[in-house]
PDB file with one MODEL, atoms N, CA, C and O in Angstrom:
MODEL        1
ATOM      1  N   UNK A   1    -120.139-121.959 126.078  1.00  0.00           N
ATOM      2  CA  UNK A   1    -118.890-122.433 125.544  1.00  0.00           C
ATOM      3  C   UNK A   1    -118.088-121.237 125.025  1.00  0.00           C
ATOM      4  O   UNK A   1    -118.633-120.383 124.325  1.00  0.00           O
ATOM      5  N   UNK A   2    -116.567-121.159 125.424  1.00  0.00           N
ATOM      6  CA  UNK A   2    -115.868-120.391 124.845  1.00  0.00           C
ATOM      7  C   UNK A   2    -115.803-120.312 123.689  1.00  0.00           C
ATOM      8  O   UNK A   2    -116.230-121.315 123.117  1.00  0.00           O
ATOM      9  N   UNK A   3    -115.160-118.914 122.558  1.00  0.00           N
ATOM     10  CA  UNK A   3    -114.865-119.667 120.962  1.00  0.00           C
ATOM     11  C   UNK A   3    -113.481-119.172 121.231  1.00  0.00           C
ATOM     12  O   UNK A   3    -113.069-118.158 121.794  1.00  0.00           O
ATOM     13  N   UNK A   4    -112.941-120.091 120.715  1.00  0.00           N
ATOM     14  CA  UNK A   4    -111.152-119.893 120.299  1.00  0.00           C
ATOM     15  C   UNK A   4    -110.846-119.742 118.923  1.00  0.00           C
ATOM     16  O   UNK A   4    -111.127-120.619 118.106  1.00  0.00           O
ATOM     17  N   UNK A   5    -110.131-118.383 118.539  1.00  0.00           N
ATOM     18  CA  UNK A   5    -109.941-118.514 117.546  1.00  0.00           C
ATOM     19  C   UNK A   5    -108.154-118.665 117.300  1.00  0.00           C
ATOM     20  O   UNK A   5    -107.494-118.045 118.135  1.00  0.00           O
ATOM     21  N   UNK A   6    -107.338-119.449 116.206  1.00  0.00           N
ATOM     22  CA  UNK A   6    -106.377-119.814 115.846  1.00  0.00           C
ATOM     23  C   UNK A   6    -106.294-119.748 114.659  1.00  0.00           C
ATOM     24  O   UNK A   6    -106.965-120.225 113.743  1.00  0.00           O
ATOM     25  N   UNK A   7    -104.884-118.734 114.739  1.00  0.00           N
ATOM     26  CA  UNK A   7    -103.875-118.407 113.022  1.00  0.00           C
ATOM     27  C   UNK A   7    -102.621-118.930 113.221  1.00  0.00           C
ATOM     28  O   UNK A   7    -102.109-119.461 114.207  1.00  0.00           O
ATOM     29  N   UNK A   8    -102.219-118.697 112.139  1.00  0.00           N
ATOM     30  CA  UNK A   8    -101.015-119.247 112.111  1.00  0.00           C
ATOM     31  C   UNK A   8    -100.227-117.458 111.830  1.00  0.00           C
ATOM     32  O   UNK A   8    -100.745-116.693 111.017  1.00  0.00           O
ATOM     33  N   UNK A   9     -99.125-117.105 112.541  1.00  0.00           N
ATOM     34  CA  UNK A   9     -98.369-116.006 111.942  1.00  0.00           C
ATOM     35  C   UNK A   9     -97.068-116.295 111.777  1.00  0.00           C
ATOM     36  O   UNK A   9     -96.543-117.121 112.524  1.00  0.00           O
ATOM     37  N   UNK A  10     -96.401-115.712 110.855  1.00  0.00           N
ATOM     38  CA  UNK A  10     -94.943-115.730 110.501  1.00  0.00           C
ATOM     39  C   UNK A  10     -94.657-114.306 110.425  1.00  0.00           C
ATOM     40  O   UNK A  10     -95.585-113.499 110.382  1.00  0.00           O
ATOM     41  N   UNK A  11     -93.314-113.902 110.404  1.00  0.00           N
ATOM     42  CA  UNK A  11     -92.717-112.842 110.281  1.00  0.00           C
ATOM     43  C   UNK A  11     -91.482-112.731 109.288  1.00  0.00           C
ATOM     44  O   UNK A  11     -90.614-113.592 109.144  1.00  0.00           O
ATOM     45  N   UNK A  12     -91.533-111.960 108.873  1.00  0.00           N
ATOM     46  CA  UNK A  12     -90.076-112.215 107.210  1.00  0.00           C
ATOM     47  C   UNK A  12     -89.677-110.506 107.480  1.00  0.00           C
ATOM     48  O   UNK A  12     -90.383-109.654 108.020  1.00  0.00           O
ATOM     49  N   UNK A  13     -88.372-110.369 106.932  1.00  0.00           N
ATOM     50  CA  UNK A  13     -88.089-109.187 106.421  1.00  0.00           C
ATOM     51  C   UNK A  13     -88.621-108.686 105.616  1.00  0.00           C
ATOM     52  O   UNK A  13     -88.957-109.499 104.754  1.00  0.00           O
ATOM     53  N   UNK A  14     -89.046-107.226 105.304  1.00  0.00           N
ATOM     54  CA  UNK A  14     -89.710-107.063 104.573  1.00  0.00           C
ATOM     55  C   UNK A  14     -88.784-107.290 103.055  1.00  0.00           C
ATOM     56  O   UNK A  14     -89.435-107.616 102.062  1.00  0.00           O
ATOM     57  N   UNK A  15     -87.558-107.141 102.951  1.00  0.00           N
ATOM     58  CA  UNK A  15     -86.882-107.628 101.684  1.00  0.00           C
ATOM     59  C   UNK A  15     -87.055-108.894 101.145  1.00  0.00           C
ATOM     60  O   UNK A  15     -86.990-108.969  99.918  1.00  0.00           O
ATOM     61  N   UNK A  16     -87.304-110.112 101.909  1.00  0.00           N
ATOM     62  CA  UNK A  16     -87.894-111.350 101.935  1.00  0.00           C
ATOM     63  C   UNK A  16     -89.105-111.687 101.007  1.00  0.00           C
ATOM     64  O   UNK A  16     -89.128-112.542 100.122  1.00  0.00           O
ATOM     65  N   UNK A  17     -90.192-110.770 101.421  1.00  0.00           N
ATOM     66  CA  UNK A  17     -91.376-110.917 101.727  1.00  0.00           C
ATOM     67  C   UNK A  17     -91.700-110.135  99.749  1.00  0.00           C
ATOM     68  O   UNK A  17     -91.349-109.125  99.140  1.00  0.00           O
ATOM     69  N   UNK A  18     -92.720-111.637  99.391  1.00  0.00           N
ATOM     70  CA  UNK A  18     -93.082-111.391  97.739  1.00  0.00           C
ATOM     71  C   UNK A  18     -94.237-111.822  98.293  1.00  0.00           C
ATOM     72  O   UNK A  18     -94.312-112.601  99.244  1.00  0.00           O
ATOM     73  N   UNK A  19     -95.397-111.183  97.545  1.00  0.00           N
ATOM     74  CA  UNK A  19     -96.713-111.070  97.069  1.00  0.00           C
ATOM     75  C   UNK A  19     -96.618-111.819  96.122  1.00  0.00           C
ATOM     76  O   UNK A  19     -95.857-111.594  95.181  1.00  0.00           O
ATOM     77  N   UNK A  20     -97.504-113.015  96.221  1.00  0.00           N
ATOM     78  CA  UNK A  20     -97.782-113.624  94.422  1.00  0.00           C
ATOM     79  C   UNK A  20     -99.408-113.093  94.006  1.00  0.00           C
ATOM     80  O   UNK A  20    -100.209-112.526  94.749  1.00  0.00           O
ATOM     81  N   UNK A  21     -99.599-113.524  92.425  1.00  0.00           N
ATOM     82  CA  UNK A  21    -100.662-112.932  92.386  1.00  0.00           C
ATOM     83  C   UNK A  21    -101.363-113.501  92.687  1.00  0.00           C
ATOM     84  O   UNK A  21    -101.189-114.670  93.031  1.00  0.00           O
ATOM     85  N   UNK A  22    -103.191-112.498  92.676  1.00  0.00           N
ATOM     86  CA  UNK A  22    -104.011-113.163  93.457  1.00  0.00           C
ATOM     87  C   UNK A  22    -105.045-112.936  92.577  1.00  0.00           C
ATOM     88  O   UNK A  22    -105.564-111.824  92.674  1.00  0.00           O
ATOM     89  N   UNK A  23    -105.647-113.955  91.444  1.00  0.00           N
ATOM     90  CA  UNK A  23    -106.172-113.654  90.070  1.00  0.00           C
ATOM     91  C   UNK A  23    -107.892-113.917  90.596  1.00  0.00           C
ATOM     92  O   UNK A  23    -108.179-114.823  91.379  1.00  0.00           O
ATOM     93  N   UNK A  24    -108.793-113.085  90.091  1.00  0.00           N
ATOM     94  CA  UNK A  24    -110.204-113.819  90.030  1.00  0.00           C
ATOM     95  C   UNK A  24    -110.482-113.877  88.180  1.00  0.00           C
ATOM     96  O   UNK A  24    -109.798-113.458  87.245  1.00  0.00           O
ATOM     97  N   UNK A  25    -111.223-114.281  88.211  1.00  0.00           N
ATOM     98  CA  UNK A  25    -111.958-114.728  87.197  1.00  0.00           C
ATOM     99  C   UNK A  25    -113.674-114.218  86.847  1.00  0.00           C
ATOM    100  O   UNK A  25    -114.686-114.788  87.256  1.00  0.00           O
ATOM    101  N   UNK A  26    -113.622-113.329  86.219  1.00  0.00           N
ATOM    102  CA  UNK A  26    -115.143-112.707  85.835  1.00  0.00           C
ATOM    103  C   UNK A  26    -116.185-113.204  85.018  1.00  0.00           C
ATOM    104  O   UNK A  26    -116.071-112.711  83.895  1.00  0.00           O
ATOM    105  N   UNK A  27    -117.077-113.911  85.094  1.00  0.00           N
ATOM    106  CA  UNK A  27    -117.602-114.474  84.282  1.00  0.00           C
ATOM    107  C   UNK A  27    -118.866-114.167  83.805  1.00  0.00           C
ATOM    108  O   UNK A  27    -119.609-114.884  83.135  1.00  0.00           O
ATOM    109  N   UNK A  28    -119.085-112.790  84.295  1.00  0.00           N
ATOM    110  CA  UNK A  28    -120.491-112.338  83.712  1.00  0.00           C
ATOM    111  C   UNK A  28    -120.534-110.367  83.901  1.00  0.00           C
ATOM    112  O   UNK A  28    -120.410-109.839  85.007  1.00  0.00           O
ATOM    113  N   UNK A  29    -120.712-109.631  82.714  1.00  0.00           N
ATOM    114  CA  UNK A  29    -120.457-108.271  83.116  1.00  0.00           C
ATOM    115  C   UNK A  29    -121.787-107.871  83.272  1.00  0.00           C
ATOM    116  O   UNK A  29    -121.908-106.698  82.919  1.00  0.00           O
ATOM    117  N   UNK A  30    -122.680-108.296  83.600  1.00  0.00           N
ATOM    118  CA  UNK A  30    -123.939-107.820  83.760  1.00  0.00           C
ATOM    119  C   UNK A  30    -124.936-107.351  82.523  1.00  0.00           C
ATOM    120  O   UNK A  30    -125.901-106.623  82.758  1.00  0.00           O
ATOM    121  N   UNK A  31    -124.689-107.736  81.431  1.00  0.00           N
ATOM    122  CA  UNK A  31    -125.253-107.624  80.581  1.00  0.00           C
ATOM    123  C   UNK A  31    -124.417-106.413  79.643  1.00  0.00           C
ATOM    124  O   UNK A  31    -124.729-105.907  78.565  1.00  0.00           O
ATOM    125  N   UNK A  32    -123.609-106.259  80.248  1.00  0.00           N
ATOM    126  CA  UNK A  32    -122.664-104.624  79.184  1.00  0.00           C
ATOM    127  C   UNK A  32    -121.329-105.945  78.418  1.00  0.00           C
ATOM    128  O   UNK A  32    -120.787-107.034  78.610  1.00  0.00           O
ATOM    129  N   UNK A  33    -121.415-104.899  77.591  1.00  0.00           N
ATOM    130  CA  UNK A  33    -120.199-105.102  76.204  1.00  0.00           C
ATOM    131  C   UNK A  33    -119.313-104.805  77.236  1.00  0.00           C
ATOM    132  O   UNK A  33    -119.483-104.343  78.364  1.00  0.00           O
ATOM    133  N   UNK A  34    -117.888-105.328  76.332  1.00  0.00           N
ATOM    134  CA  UNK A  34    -116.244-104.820  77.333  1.00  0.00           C
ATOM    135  C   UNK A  34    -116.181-103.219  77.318  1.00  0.00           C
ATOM    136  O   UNK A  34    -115.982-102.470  78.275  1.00  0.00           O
ATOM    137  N   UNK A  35    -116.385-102.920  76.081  1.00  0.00           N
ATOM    138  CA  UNK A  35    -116.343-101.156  75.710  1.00  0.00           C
ATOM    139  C   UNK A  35    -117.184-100.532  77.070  1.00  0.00           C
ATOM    140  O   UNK A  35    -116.620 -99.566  77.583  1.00  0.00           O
ATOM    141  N   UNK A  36    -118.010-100.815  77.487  1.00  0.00           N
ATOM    142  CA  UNK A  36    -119.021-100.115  78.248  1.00  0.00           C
ATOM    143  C   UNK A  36    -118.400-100.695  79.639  1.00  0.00           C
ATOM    144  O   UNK A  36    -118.426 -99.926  80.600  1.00  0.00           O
ATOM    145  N   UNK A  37    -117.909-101.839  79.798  1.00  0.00           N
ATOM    146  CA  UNK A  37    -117.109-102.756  81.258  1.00  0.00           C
ATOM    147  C   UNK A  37    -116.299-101.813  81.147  1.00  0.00           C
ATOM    148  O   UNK A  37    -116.642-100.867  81.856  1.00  0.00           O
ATOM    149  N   UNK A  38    -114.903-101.543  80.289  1.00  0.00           N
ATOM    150  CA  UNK A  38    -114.282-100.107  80.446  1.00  0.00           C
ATOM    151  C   UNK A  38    -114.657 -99.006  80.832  1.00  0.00           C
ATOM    152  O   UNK A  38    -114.321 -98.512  81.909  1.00  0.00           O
ATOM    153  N   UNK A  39    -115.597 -98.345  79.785  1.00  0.00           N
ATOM    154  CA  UNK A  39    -115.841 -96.972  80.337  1.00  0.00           C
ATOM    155  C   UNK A  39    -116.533 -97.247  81.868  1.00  0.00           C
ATOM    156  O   UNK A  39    -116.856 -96.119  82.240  1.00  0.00           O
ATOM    157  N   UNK A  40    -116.767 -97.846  82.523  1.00  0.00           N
ATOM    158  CA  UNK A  40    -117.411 -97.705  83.902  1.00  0.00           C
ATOM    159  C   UNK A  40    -116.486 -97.750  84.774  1.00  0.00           C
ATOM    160  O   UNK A  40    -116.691 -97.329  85.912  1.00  0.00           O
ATOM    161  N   UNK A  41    -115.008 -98.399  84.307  1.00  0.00           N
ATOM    162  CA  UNK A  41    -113.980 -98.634  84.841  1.00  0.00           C
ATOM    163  C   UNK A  41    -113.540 -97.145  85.486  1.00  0.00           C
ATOM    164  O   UNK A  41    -113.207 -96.653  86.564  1.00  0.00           O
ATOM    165  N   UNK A  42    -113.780 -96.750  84.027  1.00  0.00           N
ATOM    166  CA  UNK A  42    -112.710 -95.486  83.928  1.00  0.00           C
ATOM    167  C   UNK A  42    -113.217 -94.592  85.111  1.00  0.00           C
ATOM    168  O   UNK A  42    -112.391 -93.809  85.580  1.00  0.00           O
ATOM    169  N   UNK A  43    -114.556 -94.614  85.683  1.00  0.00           N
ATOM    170  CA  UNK A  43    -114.628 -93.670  86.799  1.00  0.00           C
ATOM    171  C   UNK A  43    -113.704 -94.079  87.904  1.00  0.00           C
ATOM    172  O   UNK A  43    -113.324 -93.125  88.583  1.00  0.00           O
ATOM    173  N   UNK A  44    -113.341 -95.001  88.183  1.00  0.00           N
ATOM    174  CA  UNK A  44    -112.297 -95.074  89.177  1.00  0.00           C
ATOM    175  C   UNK A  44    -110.703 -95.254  88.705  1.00  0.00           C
ATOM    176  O   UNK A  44    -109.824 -95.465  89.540  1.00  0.00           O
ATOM    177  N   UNK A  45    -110.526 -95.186  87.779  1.00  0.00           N
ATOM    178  CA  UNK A  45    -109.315 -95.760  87.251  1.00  0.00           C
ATOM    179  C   UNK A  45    -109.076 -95.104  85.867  1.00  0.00           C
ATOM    180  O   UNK A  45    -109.905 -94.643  85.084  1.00  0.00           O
ATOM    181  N   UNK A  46    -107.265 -95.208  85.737  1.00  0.00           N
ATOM    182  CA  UNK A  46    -107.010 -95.174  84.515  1.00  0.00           C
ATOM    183  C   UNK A  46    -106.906 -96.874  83.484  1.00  0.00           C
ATOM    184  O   UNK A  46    -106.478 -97.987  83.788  1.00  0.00           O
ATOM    185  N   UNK A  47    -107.310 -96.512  82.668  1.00  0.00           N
ATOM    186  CA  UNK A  47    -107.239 -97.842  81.704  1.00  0.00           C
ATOM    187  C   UNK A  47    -106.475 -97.753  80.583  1.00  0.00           C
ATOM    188  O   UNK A  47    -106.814 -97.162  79.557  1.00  0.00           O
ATOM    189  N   UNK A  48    -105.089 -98.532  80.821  1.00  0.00           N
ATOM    190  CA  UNK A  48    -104.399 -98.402  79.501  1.00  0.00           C
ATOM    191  C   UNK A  48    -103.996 -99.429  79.131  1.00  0.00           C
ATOM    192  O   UNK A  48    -103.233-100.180  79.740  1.00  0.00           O
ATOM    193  N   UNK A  49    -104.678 -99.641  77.619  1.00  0.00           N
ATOM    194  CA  UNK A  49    -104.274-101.191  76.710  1.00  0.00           C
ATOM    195  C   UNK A  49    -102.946-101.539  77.026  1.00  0.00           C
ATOM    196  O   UNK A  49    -102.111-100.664  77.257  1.00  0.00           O
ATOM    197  N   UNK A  50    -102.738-102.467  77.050  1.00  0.00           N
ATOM    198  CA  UNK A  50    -101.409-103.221  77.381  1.00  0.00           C
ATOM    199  C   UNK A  50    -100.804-104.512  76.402  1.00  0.00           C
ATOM    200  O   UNK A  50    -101.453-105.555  76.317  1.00  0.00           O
ATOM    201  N   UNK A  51     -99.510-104.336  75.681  1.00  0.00           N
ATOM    202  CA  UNK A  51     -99.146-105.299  74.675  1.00  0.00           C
ATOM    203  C   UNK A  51     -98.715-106.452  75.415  1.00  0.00           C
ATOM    204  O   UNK A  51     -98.416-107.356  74.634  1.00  0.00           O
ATOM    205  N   UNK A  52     -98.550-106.805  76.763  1.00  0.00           N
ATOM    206  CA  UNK A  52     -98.488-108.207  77.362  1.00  0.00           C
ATOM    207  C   UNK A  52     -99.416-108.307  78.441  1.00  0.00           C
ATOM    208  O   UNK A  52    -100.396-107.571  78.550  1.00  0.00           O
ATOM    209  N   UNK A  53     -99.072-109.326  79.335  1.00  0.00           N
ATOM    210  CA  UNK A  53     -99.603-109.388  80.481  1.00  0.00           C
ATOM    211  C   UNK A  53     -99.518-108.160  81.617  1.00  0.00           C
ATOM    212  O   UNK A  53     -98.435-107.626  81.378  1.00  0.00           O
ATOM    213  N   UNK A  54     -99.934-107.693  82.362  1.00  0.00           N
ATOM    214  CA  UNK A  54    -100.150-106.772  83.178  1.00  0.00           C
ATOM    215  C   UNK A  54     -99.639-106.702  84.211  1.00  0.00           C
ATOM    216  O   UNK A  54    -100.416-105.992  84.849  1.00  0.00           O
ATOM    217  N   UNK A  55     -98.702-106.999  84.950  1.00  0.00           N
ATOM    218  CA  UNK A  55     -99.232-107.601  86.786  1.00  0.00           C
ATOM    219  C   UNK A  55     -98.468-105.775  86.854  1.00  0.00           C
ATOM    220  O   UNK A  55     -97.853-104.994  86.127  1.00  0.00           O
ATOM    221  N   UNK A  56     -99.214-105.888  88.674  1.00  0.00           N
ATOM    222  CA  UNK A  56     -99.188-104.909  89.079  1.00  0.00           C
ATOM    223  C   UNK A  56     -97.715-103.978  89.427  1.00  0.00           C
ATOM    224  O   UNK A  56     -97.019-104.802  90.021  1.00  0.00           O
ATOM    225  N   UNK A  57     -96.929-102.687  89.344  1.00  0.00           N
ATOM    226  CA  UNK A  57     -96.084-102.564  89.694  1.00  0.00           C
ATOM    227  C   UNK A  57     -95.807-101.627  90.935  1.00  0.00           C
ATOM    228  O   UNK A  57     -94.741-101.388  91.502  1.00  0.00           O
ATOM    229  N   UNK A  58     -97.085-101.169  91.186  1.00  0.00           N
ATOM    230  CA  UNK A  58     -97.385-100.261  92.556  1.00  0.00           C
ATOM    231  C   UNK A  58     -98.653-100.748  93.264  1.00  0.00           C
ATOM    232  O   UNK A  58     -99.497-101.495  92.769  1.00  0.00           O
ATOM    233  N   UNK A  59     -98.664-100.289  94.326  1.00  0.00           N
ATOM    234  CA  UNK A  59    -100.010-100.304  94.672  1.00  0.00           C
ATOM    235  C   UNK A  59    -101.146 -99.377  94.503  1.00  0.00           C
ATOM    236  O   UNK A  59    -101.053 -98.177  94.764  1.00  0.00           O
ATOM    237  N   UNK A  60    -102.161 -99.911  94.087  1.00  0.00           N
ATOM    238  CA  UNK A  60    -103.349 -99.420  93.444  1.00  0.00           C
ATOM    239  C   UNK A  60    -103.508 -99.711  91.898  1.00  0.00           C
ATOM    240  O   UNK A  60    -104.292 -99.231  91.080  1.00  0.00           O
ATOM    241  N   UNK A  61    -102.323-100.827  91.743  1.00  0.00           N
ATOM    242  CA  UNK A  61    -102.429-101.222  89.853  1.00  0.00           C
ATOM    243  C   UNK A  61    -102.793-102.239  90.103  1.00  0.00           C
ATOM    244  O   UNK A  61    -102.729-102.878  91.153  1.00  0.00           O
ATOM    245  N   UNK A  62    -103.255-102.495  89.041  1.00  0.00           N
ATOM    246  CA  UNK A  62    -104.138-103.915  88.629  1.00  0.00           C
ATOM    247  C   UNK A  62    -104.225-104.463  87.037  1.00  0.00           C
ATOM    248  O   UNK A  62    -104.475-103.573  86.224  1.00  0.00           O
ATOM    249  N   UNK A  63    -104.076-105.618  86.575  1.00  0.00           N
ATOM    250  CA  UNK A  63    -104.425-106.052  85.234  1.00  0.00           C
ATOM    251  C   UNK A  63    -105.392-106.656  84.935  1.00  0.00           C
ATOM    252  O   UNK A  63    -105.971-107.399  85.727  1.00  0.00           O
ATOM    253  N   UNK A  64    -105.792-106.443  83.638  1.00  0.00           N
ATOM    254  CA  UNK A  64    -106.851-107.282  83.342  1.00  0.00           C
ATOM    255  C   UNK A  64    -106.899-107.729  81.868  1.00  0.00           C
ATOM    256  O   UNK A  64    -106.560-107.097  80.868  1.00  0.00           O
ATOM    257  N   UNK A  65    -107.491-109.189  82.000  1.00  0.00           N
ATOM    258  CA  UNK A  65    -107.280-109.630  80.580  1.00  0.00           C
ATOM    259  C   UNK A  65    -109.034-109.905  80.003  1.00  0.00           C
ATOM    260  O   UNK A  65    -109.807-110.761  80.432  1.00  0.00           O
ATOM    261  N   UNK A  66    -109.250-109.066  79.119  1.00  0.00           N
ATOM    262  CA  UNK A  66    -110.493-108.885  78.774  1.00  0.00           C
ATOM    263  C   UNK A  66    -110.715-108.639  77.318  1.00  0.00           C
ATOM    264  O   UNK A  66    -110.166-107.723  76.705  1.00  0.00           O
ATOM    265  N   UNK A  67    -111.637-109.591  76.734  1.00  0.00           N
ATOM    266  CA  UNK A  67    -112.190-109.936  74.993  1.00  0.00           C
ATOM    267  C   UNK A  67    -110.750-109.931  74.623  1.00  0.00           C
ATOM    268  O   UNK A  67    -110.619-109.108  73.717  1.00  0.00           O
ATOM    269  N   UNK A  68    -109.502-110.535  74.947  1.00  0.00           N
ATOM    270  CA  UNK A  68    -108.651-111.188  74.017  1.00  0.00           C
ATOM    271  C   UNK A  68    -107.449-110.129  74.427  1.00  0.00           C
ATOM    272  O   UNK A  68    -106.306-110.496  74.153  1.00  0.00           O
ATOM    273  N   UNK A  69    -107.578-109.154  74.911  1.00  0.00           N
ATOM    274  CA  UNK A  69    -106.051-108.135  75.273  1.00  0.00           C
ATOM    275  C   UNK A  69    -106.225-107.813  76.805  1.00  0.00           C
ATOM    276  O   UNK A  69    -107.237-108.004  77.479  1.00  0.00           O
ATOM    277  N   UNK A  70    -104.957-107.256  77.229  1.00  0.00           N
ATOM    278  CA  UNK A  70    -105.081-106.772  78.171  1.00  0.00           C
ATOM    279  C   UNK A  70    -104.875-105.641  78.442  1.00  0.00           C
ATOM    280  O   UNK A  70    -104.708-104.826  77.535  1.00  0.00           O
ATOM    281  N   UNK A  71    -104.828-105.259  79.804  1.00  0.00           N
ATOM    282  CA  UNK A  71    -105.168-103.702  79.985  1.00  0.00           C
ATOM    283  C   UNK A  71    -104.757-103.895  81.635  1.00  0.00           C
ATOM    284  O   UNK A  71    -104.878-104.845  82.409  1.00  0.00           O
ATOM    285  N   UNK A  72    -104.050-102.109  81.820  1.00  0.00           N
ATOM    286  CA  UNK A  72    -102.877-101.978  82.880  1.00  0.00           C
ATOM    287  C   UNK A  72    -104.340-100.656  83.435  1.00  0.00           C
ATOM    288  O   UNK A  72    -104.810 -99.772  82.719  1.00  0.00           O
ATOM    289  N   UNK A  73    -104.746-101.002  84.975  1.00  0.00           N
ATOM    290  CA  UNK A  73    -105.786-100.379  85.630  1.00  0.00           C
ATOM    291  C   UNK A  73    -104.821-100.169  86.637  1.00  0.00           C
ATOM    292  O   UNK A  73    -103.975-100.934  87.102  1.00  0.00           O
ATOM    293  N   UNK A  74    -105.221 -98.481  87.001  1.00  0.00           N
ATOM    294  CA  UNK A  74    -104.613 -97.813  88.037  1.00  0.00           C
ATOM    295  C   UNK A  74    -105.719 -96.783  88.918  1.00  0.00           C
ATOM    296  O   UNK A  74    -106.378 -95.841  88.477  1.00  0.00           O
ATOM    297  N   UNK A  75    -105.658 -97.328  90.307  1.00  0.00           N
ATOM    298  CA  UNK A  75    -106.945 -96.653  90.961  1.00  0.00           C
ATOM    299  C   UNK A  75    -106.859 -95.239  91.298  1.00  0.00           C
ATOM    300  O   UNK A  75    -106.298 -94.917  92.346  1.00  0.00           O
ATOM    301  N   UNK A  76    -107.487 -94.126  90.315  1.00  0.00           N
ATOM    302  CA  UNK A  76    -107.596 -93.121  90.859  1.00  0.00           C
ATOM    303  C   UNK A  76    -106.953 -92.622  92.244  1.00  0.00           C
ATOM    304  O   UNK A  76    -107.557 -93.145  93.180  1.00  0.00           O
ATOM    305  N   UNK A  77    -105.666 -91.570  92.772  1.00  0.00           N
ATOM    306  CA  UNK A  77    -104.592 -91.258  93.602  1.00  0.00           C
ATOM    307  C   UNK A  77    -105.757 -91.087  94.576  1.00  0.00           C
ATOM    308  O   UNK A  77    -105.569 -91.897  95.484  1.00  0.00           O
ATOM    309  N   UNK A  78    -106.887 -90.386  94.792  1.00  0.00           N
ATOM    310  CA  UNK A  78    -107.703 -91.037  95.841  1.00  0.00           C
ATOM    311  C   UNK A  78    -107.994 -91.950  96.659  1.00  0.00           C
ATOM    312  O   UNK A  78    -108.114 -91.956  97.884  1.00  0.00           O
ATOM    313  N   UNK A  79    -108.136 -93.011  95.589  1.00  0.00           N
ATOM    314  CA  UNK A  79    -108.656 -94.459  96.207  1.00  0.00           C
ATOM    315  C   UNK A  79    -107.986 -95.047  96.681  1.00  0.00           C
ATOM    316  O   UNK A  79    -108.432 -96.035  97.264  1.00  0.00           O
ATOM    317  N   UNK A  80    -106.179 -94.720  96.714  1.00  0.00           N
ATOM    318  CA  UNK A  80    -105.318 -95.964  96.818  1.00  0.00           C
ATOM    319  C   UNK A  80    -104.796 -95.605  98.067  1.00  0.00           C
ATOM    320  O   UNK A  80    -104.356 -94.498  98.376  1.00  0.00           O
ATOM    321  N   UNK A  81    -104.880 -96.701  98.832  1.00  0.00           N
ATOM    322  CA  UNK A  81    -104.882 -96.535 100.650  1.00  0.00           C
ATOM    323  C   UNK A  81    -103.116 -95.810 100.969  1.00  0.00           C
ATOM    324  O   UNK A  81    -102.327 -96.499 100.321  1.00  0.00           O
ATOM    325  N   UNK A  82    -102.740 -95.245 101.357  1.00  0.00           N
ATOM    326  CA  UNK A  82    -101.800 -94.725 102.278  1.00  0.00           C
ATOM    327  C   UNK A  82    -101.196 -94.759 103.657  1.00  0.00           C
ATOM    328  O   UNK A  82    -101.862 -94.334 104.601  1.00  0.00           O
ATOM    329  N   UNK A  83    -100.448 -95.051 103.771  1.00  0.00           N
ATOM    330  CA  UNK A  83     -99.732 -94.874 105.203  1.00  0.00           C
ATOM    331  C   UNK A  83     -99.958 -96.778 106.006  1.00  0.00           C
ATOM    332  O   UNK A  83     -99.942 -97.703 105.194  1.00  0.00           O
ATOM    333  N   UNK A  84    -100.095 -97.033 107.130  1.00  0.00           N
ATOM    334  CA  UNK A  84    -100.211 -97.844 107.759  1.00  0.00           C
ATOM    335  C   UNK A  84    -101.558 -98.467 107.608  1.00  0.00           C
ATOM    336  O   UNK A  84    -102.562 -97.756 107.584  1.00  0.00           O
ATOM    337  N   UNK A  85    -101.632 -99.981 107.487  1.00  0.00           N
ATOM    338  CA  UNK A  85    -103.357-100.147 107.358  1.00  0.00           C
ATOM    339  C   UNK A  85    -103.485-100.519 108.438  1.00  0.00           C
ATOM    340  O   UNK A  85    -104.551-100.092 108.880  1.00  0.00           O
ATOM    341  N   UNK A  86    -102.852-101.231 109.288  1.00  0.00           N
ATOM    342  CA  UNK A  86    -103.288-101.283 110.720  1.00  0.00           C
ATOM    343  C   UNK A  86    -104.039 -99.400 111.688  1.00  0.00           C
ATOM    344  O   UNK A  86    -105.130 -99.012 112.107  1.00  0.00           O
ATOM    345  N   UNK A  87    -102.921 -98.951 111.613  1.00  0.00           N
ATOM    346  CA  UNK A  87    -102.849 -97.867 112.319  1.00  0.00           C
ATOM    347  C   UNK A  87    -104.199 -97.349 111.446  1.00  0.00           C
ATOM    348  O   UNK A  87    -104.877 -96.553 112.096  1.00  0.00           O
ATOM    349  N   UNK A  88    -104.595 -97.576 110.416  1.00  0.00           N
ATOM    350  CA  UNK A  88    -105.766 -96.507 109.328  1.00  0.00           C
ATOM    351  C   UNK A  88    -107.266 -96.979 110.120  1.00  0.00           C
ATOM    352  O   UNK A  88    -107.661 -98.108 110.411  1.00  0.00           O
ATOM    353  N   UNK A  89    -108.070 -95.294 110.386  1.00  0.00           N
ATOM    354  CA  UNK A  89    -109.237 -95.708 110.810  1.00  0.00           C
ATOM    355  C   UNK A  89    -110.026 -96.705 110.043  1.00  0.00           C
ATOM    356  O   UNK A  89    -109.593 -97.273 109.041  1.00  0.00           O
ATOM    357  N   UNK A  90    -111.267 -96.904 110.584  1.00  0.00           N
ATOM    358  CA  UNK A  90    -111.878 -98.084 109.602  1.00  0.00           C
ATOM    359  C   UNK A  90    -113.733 -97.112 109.438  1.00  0.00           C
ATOM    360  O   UNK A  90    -114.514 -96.400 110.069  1.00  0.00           O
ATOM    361  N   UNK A  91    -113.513 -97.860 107.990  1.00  0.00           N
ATOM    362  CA  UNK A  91    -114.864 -97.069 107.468  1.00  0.00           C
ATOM    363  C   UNK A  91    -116.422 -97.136 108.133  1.00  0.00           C
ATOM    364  O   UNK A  91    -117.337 -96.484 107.629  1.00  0.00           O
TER     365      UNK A  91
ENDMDL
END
């Protein structure tokens, strides 16, 4: 038997075209305090307390709302993908 696979695609301008967010929910840090969930952070990222909500304003930012505040995470200029992701080799 054949397999068929089926998507659905659309196309927008990219001026059009909004990202909403896309939230998970953490419900267990493995046995570490937030202090220590931070500092492990920090090897990939900058972590800076934040007096509201967070959402992202580039790519490679991220928020997070953790023990009651939040905090504005930015992935190390390394990590954060560049150029075309189609066209980008794959790991």
């Amino acid at each position: 038997m054949k397999a068929t696979t089926i998507f659905s695609l659309l196309i927008f301008p990219h001026h059009e075209l909004r990202i909403l967010d896309y939230n998970r929910l953490v419900t267990d840090l493995n046995g570490m305090d937030a202090a220590a969930f931070l500092s492990r952070l920090e090897a990939i990222c900058t972590v800076a307390k934040s007096g509201q909500p967070a959402k992202p304003r580039k790519p490679g930012e991220f928020g997070l709302y953790l023990g009651g505040a939040w905090y504005r995470l930015a992935l190390k200029a390394e990590l954060v993908p560049h150029g075309d992701p189609v066209a980008r080799p794959r790991r």
